[in-house]
C-alpha positions as CSV (number, residue, x, y, z in Angstrom):
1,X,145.2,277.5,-163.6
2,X,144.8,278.5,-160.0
3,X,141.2,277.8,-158.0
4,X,140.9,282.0,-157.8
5,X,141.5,282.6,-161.2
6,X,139.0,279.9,-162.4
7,X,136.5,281.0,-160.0
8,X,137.3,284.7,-161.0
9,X,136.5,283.5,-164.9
10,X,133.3,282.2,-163.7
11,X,132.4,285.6,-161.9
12,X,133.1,287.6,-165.2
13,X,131.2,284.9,-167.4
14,X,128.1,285.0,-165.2
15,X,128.4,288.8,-164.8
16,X,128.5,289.3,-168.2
17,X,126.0,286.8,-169.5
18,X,122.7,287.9,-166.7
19,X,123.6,291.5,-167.9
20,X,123.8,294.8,-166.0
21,X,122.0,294.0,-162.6
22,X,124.5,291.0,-161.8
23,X,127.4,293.1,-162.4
24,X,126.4,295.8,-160.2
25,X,126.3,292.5,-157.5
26,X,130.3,292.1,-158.1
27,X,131.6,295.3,-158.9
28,X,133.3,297.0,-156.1
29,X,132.6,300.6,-154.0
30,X,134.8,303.3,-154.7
31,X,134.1,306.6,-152.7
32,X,136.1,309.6,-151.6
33,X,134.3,311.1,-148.3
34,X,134.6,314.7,-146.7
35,X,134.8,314.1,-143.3
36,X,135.9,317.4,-141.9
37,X,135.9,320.8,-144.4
38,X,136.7,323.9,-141.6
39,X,138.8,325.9,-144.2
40,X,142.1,325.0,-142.2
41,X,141.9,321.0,-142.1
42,X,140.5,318.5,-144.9
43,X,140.2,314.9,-144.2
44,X,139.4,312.6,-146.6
45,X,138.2,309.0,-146.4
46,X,138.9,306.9,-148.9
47,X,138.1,303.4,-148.3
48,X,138.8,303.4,-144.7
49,X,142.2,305.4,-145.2
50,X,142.1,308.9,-143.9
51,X,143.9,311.7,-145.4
52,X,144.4,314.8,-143.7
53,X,145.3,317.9,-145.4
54,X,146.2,321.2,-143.0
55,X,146.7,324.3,-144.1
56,X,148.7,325.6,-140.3
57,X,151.2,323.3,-141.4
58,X,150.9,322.5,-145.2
59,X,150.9,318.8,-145.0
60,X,149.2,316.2,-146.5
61,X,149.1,313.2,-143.6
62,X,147.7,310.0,-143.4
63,X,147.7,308.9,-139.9
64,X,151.4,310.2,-138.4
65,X,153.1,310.1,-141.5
66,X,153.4,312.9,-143.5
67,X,153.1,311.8,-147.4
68,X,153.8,315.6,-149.1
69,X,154.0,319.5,-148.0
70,X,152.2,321.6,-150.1
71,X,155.0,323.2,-151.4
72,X,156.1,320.1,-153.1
73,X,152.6,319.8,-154.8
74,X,153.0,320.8,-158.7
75,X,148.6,320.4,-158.7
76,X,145.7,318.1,-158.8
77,X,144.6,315.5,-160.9
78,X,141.6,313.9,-161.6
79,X,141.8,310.7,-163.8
80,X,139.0,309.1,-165.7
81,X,139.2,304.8,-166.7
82,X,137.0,302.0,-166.3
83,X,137.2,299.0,-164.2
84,X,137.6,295.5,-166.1
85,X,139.7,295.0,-169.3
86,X,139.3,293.7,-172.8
87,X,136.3,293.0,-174.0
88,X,134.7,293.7,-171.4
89,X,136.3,297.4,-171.1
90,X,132.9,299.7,-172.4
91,X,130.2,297.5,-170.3
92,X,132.4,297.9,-166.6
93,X,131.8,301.2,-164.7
94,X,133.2,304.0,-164.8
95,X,136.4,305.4,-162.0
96,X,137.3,308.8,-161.1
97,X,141.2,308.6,-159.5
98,X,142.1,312.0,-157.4
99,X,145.9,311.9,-157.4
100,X,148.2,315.2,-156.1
101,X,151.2,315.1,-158.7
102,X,154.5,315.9,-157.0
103,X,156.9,316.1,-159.7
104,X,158.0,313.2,-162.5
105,X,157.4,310.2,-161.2
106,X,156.2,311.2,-158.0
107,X,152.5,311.5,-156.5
108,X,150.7,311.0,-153.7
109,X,147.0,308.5,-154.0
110,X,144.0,310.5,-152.8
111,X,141.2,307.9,-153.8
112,X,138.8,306.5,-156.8
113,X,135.1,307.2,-156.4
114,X,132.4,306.2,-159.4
115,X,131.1,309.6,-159.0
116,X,132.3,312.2,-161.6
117,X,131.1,314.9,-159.6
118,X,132.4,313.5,-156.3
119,X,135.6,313.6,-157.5
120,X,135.6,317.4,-159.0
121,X,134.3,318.6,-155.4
122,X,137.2,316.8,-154.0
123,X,139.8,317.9,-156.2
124,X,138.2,321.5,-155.8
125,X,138.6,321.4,-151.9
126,X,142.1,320.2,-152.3
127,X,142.8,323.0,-154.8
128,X,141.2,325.7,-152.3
129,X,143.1,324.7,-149.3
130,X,146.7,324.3,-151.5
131,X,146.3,326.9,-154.0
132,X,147.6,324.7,-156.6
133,X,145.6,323.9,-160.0
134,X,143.6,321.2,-160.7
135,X,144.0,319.0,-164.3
136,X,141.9,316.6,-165.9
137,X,143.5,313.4,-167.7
């Protein structure tokens, strides 16, 4: 056993051992931000990675490369897991994962946020500005 997955285990133990406060000390920021909303262009932050959507040219960018068109978007979907595994599944908080579906195997990574709501205004926006649906899974 590596020195990072050791130390890791001791995080975990300790985490889940003080309780809820100490957790909240290790468990990481997820947050999708609205930067610009004009009706034509929609850029996203999402953990320092900035997604722009624009109607004039239906693409979805992030920086100069162009990741879909909005004709090859089949909708929107907003995901719901938890961080953590096992055990330790129900005590970890919650993640919200905004994902634009493109066909089978195919989609393009919006973000994860801890906010349900943050998420659904997100997806919304994205849905308003492609006129394609938005699914819950």
């Amino acid at each position: 056993m590596s020195f990072l997955d050791t130390l890791h285990r001791a995080v975990r133990r300790i985490a889940r051992d003080v309780g809820a406060e100490a957790r909240s000390l290790f468990e990481p920021v997820f947050a999708i931000r609205i930067l610009q909303d004009d009706g034509r262009v929609l850029v996203l932050d999402c953990r320092g990675r900035e997604l722009r959507l624009d109607r004039r040219f239906g693409t979805v960018k992030s920086g100069e490369r162009v990741l879909a068109r909005f004709g090859d978007i089949r909708g929107i979907v907003v995901s719901h897991s938890r961080l953590g595994g096992g055990h330790f599944r129900e005590e970890m908080p919650e993640l919200w994962t905004v994902t634009l579906s493109l066909g089978w195997f195919s989609r393009v990574h919006v973000g994860r946020t801890h906010d349900d709501a943050e998420a659904s205004v997100v997806a919304a926006r994205i849905a308003s500005l492609t006129g394609k649906p938005v699914r819950a899974r």
